[in-house]
Backbone bond lengths (Angstrom), bond angles and torsions (degrees), N, CA, C in turn:
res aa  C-N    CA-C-N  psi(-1)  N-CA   C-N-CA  omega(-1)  CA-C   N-CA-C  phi
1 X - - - 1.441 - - 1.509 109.36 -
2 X 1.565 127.42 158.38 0.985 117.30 164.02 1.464 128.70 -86.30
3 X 1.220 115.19 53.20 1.505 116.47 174.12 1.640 120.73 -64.28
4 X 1.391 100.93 -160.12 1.615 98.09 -179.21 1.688 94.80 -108.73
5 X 1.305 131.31 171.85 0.953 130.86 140.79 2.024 118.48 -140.28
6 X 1.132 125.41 162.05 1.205 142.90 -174.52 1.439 99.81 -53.58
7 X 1.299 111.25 130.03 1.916 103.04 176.56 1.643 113.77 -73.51
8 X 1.252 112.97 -13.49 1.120 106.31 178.45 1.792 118.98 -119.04
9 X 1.391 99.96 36.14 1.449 127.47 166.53 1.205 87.70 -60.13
10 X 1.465 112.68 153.61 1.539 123.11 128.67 1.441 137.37 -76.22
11 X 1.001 141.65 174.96 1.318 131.31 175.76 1.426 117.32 -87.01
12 X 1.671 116.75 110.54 1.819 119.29 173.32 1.135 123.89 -17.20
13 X 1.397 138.17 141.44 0.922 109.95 -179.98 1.616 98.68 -112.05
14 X 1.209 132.65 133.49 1.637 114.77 -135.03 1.966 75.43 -115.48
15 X 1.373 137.88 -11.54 1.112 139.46 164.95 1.612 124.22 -45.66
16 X 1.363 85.60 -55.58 1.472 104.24 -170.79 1.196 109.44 -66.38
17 X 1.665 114.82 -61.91 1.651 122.81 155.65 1.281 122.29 -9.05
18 X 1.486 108.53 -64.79 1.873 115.28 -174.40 1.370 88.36 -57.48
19 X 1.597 145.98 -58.14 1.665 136.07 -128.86 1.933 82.97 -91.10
20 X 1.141 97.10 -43.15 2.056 86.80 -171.89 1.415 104.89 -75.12
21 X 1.395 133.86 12.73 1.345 130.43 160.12 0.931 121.34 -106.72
22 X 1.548 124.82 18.22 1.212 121.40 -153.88 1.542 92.09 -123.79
23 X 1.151 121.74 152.86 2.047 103.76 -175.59 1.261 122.37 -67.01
24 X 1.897 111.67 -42.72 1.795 105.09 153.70 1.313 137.67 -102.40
25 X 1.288 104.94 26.31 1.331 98.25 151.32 1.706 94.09 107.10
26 X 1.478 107.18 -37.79 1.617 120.39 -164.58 1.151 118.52 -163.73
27 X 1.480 105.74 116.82 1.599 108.03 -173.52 1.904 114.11 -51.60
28 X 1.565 83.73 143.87 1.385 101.34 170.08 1.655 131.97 -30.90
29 X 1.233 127.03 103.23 2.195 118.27 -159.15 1.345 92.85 -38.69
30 X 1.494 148.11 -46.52 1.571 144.32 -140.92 1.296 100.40 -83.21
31 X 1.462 126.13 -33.27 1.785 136.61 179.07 1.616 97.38 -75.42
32 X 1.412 142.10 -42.48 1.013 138.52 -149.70 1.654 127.36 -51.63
33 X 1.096 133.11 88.37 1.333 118.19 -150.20 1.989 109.81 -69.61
34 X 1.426 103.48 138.81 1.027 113.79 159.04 1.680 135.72 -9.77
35 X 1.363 113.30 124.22 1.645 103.77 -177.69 1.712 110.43 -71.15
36 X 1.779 111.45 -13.37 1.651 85.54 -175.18 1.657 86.71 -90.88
37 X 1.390 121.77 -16.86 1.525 85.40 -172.97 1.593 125.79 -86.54
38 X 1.654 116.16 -0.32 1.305 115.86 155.26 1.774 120.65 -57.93
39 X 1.525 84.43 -46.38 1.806 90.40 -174.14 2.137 97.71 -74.48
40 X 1.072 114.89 3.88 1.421 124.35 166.29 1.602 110.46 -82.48
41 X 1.247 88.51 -77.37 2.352 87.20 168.45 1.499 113.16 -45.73
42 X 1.579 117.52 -37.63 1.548 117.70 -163.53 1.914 95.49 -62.66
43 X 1.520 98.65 -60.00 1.079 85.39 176.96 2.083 132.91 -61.58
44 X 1.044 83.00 -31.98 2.056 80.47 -172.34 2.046 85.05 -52.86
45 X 1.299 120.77 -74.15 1.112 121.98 -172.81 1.429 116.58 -17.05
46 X 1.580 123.36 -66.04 1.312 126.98 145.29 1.515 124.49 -7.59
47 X 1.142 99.89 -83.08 1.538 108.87 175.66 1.214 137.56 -39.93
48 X 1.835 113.46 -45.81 0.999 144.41 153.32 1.664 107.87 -40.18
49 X 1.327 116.81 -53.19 1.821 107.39 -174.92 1.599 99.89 -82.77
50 X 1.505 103.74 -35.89 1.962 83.66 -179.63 1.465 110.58 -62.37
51 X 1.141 130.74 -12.10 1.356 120.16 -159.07 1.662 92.43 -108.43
52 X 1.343 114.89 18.98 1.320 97.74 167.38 1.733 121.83 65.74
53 X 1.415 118.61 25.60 1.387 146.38 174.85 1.518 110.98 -74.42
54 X 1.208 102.80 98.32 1.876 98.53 169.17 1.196 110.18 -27.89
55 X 1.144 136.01 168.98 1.228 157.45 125.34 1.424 137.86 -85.37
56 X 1.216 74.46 -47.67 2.213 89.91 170.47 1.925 108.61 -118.26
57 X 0.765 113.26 -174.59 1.551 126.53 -163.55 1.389 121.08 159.85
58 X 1.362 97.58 137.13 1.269 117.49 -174.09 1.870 110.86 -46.01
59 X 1.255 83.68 -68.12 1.846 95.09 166.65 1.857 112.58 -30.17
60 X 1.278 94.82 -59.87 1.478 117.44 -170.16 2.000 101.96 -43.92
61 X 1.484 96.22 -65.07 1.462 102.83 179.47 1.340 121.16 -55.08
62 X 1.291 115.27 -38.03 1.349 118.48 -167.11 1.575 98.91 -88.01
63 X 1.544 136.46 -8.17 1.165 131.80 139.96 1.518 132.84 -53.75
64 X 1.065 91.95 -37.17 2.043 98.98 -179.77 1.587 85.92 -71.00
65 X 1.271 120.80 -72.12 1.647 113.45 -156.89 1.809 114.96 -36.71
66 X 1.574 84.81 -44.31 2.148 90.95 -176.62 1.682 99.43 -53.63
67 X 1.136 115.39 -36.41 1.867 120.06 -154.39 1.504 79.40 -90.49
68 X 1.546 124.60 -58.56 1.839 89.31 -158.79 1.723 102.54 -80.45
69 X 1.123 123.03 -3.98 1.595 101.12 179.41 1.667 96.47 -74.47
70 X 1.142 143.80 -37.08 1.612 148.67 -169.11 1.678 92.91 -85.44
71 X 0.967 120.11 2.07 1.698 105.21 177.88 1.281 125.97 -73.66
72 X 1.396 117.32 114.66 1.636 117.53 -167.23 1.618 111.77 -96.07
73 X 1.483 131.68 81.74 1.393 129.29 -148.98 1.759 103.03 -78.95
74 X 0.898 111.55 18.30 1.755 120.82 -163.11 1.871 87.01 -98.71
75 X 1.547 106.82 -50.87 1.268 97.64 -176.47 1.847 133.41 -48.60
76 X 0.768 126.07 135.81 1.810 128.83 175.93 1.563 118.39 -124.90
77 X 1.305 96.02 113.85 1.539 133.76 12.56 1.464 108.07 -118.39
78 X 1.125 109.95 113.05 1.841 146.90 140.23 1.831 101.53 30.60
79 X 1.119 146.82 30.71 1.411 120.22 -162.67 1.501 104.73 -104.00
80 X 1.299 101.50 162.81 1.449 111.35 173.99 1.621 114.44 -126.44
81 X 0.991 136.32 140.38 1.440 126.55 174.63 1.758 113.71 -103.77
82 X 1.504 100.35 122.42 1.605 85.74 -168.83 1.678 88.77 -132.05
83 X 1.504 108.53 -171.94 1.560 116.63 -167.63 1.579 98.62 -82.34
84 X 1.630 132.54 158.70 1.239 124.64 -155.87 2.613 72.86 -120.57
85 X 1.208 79.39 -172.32 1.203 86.44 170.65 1.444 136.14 -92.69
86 X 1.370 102.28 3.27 1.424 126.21 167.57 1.476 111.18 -94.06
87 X 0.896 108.46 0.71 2.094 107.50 -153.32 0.751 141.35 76.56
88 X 0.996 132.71 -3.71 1.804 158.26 173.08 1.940 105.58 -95.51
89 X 1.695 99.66 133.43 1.173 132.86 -176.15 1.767 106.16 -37.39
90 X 0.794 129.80 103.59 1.886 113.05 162.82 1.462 106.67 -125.69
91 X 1.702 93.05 132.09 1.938 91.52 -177.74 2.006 92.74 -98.34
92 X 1.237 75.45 139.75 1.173 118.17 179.87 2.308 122.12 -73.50
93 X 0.955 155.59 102.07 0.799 139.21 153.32 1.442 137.85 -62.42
94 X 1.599 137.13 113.40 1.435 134.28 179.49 1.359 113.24 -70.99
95 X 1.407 132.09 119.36 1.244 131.47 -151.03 1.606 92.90 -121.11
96 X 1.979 88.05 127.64 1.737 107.43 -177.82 0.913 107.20 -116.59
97 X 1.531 117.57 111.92 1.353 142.55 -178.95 1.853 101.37 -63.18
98 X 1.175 121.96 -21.49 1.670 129.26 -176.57 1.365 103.77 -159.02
99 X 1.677 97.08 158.15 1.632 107.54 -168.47 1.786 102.46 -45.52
100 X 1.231 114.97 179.12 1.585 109.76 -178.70 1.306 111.51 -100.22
101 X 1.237 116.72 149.23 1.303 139.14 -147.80 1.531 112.04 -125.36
102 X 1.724 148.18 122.04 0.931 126.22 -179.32 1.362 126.03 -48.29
103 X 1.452 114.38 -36.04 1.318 130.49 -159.48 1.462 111.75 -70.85
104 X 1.277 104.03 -18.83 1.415 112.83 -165.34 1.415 121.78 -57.88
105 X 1.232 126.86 166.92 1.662 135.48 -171.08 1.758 97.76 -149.92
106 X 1.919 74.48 159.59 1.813 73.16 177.69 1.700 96.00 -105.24
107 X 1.357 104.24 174.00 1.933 121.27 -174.99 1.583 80.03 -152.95
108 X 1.758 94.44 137.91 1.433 142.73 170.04 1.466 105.47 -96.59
109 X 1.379 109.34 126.66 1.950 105.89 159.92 1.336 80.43 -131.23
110 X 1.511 97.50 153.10 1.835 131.17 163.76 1.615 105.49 -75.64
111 X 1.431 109.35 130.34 1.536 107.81 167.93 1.865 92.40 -110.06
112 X 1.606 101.61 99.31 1.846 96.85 164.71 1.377 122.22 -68.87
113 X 1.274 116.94 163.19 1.403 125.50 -177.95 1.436 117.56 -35.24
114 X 1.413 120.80 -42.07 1.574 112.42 -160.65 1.874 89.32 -92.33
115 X 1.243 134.53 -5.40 1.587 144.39 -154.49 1.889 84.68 -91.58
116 X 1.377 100.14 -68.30 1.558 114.85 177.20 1.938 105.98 -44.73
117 X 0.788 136.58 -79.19 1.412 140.44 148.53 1.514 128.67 -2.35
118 X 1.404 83.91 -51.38 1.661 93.75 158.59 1.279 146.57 -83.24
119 X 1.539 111.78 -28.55 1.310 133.95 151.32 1.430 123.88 -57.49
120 X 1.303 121.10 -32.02 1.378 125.73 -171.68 1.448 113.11 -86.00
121 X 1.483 120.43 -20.39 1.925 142.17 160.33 1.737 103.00 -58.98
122 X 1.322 137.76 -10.98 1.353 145.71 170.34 1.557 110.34 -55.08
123 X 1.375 143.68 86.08 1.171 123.37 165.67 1.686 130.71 -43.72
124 X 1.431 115.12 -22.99 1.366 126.56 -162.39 1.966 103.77 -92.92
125 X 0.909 110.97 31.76 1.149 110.89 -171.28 1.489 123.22 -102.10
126 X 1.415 131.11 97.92 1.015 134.18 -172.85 1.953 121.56 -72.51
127 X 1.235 104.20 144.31 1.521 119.71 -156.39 1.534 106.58 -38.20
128 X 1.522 126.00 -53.26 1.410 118.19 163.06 1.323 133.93 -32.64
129 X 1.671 103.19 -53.61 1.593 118.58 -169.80 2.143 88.15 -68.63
130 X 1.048 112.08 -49.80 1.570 92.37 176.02 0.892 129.74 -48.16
131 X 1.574 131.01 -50.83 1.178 136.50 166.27 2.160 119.28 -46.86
132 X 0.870 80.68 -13.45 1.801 97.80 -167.90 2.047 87.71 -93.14
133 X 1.131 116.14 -24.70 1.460 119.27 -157.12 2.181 89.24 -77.65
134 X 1.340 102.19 -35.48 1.664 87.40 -179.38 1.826 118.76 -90.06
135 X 1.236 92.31 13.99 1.699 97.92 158.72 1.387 105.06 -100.00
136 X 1.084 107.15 146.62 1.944 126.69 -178.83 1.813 113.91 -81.90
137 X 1.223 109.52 -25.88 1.270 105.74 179.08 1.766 121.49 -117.23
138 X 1.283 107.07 172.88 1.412 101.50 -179.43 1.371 114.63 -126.33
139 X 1.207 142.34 162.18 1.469 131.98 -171.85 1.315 101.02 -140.01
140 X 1.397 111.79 132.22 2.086 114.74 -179.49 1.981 87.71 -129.32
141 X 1.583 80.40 -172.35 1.216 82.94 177.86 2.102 94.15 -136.70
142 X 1.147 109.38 165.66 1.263 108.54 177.34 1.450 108.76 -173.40
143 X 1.544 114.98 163.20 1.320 135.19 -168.73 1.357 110.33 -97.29
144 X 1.382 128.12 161.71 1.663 131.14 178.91 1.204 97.73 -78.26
145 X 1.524 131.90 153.20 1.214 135.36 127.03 1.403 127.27 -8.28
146 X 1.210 137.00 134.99 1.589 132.96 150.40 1.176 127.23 -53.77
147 X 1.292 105.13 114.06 1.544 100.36 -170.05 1.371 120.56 -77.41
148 X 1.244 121.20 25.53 1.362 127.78 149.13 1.508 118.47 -72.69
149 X 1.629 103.19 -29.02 2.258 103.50 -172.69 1.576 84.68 -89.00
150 X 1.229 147.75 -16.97 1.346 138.38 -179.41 1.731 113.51 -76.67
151 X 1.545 105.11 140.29 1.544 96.19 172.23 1.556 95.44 -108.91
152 X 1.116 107.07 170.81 1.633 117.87 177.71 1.694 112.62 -95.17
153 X 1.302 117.77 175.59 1.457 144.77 -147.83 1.601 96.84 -76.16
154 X 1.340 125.09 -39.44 1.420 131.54 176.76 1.764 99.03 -57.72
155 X 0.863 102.73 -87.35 2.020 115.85 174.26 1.255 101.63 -18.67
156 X 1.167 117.60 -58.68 1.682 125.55 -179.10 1.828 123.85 -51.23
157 X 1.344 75.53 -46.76 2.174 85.22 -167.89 1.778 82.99 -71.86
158 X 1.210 139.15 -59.42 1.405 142.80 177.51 1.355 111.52 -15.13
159 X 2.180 109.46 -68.07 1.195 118.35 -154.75 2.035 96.21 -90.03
160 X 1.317 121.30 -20.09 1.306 129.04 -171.25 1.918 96.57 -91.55
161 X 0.937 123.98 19.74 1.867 121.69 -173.65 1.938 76.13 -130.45
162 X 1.091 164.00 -60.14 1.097 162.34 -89.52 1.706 95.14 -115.49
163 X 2.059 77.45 -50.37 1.524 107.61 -164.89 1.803 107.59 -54.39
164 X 1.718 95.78 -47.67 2.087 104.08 -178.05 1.396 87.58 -61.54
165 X 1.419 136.59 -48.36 1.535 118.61 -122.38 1.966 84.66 -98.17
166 X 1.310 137.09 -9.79 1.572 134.06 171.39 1.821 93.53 -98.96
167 X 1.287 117.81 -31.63 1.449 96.14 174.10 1.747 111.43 -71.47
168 X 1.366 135.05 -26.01 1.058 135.53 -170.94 1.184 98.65 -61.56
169 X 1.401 121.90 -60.55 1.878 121.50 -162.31 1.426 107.81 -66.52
170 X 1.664 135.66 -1.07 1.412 150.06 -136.21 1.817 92.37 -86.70
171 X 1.224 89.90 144.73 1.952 79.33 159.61 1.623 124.57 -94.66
172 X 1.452 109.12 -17.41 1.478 136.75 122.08 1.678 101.31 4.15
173 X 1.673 98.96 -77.26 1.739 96.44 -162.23 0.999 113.03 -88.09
174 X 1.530 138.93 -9.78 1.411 148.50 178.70 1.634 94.16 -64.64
175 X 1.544 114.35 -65.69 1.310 127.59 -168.92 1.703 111.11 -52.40
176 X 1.203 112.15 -43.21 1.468 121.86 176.21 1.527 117.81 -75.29
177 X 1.348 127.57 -20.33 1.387 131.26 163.54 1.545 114.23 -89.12
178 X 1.351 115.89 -34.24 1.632 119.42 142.75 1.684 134.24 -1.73
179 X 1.335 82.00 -84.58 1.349 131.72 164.19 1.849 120.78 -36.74
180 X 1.466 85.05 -80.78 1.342 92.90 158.41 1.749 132.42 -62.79
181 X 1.036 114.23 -7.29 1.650 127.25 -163.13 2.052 86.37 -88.29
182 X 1.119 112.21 -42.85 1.147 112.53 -161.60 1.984 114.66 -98.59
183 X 1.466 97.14 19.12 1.588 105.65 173.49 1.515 109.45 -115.68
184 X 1.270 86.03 161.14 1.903 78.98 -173.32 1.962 100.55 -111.87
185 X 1.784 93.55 87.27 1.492 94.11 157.84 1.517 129.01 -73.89
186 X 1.159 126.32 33.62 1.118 120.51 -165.13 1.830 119.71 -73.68
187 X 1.472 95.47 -8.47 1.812 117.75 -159.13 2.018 94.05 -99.22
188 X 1.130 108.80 -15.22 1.709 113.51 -160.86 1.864 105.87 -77.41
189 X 1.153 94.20 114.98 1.464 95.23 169.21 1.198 133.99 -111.17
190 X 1.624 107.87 -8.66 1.551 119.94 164.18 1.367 98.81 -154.80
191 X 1.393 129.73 154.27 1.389 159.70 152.14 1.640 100.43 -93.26
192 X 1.419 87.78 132.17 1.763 115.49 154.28 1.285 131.54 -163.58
193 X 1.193 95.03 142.95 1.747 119.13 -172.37 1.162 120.92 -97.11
194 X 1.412 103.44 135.00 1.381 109.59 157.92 1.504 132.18 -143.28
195 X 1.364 113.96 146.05 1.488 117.59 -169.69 1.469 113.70 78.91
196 X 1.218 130.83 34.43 1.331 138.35 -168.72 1.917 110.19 -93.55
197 X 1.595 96.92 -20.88 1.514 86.57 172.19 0.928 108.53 110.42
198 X 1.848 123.15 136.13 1.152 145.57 -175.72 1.568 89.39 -99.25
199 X 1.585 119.37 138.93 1.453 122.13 163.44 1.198 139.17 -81.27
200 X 1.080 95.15 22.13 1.796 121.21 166.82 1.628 101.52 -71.45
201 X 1.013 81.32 -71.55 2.167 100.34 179.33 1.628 100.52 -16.10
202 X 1.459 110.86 -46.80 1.338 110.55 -162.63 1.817 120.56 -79.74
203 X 1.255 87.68 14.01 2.073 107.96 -172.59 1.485 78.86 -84.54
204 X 1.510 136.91 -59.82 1.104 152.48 -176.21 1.323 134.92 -59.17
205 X 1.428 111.69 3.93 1.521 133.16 -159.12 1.273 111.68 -159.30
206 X 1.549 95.60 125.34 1.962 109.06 179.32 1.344 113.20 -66.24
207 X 1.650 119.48 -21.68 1.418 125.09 -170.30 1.650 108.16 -93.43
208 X 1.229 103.31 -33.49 1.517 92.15 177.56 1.993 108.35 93.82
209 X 1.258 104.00 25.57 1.379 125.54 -162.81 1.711 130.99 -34.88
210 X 2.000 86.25 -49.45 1.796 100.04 175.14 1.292 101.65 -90.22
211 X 1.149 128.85 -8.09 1.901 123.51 167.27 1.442 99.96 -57.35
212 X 1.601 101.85 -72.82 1.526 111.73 -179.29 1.133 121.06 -31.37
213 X 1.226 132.31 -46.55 1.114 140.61 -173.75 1.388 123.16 -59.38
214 X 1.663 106.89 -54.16 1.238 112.46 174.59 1.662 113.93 -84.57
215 X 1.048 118.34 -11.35 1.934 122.06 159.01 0.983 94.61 -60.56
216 X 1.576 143.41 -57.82 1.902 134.37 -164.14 1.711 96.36 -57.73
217 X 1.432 104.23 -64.95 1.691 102.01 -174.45 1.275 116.00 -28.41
218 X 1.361 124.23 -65.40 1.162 138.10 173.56 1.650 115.76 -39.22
219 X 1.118 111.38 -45.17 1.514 121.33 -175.69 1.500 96.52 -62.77
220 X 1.939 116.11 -45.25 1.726 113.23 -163.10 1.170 89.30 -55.95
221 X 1.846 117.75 -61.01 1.358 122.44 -145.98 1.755 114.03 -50.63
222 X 1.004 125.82 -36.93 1.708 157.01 170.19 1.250 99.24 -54.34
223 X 1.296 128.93 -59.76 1.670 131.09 172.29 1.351 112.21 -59.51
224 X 1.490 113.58 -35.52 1.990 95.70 -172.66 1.763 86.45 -97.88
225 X 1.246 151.16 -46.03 0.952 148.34 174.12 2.074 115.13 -23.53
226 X 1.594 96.64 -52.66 1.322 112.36 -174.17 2.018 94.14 -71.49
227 X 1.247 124.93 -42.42 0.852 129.34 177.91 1.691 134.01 -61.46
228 X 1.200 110.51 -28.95 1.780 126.83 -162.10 1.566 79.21 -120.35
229 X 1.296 139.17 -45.23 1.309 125.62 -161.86 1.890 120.18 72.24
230 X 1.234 94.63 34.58 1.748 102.92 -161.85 1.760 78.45 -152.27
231 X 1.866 93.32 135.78 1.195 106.46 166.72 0.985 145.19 -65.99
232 X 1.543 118.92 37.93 1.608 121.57 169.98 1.548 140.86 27.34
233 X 1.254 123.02 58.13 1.824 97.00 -174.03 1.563 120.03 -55.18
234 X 1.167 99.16 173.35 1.365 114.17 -176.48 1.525 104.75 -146.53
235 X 1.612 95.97 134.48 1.631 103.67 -165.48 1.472 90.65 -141.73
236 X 1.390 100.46 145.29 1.431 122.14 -176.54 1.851 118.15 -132.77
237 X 1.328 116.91 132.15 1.152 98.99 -169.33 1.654 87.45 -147.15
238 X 1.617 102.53 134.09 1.549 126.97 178.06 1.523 85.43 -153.71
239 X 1.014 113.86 147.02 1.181 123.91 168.40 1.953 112.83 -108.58
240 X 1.683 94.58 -7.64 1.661 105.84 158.77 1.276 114.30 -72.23
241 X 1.703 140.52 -28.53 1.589 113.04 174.76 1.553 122.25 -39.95
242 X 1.358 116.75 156.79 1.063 171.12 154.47 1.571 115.77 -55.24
243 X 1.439 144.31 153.57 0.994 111.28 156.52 1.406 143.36 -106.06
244 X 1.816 106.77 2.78 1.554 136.77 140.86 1.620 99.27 -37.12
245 X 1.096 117.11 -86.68 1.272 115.68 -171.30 2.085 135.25 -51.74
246 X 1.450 75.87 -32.37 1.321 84.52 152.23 1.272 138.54 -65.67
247 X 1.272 116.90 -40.22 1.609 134.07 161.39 1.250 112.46 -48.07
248 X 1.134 121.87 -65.40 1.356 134.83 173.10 1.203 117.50 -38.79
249 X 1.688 120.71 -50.25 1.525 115.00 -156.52 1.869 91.36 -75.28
250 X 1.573 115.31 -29.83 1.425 108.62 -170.28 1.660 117.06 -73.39
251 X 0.873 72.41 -15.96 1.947 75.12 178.16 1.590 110.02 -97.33
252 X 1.609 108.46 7.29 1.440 107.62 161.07 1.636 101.17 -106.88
253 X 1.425 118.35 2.23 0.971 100.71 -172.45 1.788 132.34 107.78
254 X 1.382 82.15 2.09 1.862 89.02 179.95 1.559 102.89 -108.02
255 X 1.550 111.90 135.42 1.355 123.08 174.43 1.362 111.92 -71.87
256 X 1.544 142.76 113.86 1.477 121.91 -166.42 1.312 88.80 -122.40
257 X 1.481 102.97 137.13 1.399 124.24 -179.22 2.026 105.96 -65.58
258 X 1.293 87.27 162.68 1.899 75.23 -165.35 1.687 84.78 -154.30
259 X 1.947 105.33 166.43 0.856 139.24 170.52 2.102 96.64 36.27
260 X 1.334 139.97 -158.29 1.122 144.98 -148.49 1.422 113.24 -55.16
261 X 1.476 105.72 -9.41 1.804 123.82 171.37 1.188 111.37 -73.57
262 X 1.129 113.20 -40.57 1.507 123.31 -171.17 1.838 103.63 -44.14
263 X 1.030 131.75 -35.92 1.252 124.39 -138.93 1.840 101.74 -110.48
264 X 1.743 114.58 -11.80 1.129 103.32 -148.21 1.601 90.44 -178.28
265 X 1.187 139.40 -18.31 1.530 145.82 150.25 1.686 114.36 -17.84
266 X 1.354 110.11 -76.88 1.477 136.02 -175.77 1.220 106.52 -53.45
267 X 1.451 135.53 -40.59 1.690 135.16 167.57 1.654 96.73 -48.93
268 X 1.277 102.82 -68.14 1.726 112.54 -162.90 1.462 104.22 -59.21
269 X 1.252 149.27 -39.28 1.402 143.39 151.82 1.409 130.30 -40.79
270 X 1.340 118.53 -28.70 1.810 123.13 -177.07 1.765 81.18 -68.17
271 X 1.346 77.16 154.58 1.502 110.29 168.67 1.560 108.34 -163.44
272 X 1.586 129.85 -173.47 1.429 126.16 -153.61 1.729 93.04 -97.43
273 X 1.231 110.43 8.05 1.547 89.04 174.44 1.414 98.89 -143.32
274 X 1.876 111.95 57.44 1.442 138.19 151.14 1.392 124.26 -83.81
275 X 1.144 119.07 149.87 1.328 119.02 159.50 1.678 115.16 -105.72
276 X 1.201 131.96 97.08 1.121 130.30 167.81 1.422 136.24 -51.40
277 X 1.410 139.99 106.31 1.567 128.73 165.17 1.256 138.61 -96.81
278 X 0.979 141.84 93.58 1.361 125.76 -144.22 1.755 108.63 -145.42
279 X 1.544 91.58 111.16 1.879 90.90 -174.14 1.071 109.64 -134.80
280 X 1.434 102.79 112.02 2.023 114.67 179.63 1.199 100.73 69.09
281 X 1.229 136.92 48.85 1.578 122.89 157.54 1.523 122.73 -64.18
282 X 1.391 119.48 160.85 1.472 101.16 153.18 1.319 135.66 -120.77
283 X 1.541 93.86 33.88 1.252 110.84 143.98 1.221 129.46 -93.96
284 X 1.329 123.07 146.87 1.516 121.43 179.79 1.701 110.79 -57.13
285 X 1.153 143.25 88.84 1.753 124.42 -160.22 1.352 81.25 -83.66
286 X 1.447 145.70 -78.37 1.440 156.06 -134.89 1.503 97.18 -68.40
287 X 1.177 134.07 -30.49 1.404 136.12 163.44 1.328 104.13 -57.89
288 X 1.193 129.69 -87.72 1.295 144.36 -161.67 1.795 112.15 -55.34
289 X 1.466 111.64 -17.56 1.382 129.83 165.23 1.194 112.82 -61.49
290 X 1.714 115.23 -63.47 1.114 156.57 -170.74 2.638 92.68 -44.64
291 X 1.015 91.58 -56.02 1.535 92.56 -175.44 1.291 115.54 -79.54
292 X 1.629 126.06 -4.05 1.457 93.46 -176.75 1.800 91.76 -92.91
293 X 1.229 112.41 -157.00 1.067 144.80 -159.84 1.730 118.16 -92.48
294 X 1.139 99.34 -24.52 1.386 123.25 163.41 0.986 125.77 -143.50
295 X 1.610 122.15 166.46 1.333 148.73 164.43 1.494 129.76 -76.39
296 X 1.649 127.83 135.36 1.191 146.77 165.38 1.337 86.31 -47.87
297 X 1.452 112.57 133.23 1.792 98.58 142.95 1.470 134.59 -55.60
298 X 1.416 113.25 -34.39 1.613 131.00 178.14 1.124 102.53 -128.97
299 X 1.313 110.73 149.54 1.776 107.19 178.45 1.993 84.65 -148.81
300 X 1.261 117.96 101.85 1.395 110.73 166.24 1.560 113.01 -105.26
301 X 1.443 117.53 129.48 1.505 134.46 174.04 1.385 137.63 -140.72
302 X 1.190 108.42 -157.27 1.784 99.98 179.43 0.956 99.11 -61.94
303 X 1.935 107.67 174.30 1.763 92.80 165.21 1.427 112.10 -96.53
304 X 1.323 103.62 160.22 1.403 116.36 -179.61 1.549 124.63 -58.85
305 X 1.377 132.42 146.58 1.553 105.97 -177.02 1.933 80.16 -137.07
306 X 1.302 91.12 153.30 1.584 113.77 172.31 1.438 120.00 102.50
């Protein structure tokens, strides 16, 4: 999904996940698939990126959205059949961490290239879960928060107005309008974000992090706005909001992707005269950029390391 995550997360380990969801821990020795046919997927996978093989696609996304808005998680067992990264059909299993729950929803994570690669080095891997290894994404199922640890939309506009009015005086925002003063947005017809952060995060943080985040947006959107002279939307997509926070971001003005959009909307919208934002997602964005056919005009993010 494109959520936010902590920069100083580690990386999931989405291996371990499948074996502790599983009832023992480890598939059955008789299911266990074969070592040449892992080092069989390892390689097609391979092949597949040298040869310059999408991974993601427009088509592709706008397939998951049709399947998870129709997803009935009550059913057992739960599968979905979606496109693998070869082109070929792979059903998918939705994995329930606890018996099922009405309340429940489904959540998308991205498996990127080196994630896929890594999963497939697992000796314990039974013949399904391989077959599941040449699809890119993963599907769980999970429950809301208690809305007792949630604050509401009032609390929010309070602590998110505090948030623009200490990011304004920032040298932070001098440097970032800077910046921007000296690019030529003149081509930008929408901005969108992703992974910018649910404001919960910020109960958890001295900095106040997903405020920040969405105060900068606001600042871009204001810069190409002042620039093109045309009202700019601005779209934001986490599929971690809240619905305090959600309220909030719209009455500043941000379009937030919702319900089966949430997860995969915001890919299918860039086009070459986007502005991209994207900080700490956990989705791969620069991957999934990386395959279509064109370019964001702007793409601003973490910084890069390596």
């Amino acid at each position: 999904m494109s959520g936010s995550r902590d920069p100083n997360d580690s990386p999931s380990d989405l291996l371990q996940e499948r074996l502790n969801e599983t009832s023992l821990g480890m598939p059955p020795e008789d299911s266990l698939a074969s070592e040449d046919s892992m080092r069989s997927t390892e390689a097609k996978i391979h092949r597949l990126f040298d040869e310059g093989k999408p991974f993601y696609t427009v088509d592709r996304f706008l397939d998951i959205e049709s399947k998870l808005s129709s997803l009935d998680l009550s059913k057992a067992p739960c599968q979905v059949e979606l496109q693998g990264i070869d082109g070929e059909p792979v059903t998918i299993s939705v994995g329930l961490n606890r018996p099922y729950q009405p309340d429940m929803y489904p959540v998308l994570e991205f498996k990127p290239y080196q994630e896929m690669l890594r999963i497939v080095h697992h000796r314990w891997f039974d013949k399904k879960a391989r077959d599941e290894i040449m699809c890119n994404v993963l599907l769980k199922a999970t429950s809301p928060q208690p809305a007792a640890s949630l604050k509401d939309a009032a609390h929010w506009e309070v602590e998110f107005s505090k948030t623009i009015d200490r990011w304004a005086k920032s040298p932070e925002h001098e440097e970032l309008v800077s910046i921007l003063d000296r690019c030529d947005l003149s081509s930008i017809t929408k901005i969108i974000c992703f992974g910018l952060g649910d404001f919960h995060r910020d109960l958890h943080s001295p900095v106040n992090r997903s405020s920040l985040h969405h105060a900068a947006a606001l600042t871009v959107a204001q810069q190409v706005r002042d620039k093109t002279k045309k009202p700019t939307p601005l779209f934001t997509q986490d599929p971690a909001y809240c619905d305090g926070p959600k309220e909030v971001l719209k009455n500043h003005g941000f379009h937030v992707y919702e319900g089966a959009a949430r997860f995969t909307r915001g890919f299918v919208d860039i086009d070459e005269n986007t502005l991209v934002m994207s900080m700490f997602p956990t989705a791969p964005v620069r991957e999934i950029i990386a395959d279509f056919n064109f370019r964001p005009a702007v793409l601003i993010c973490n910084r890069l390391i390596g």
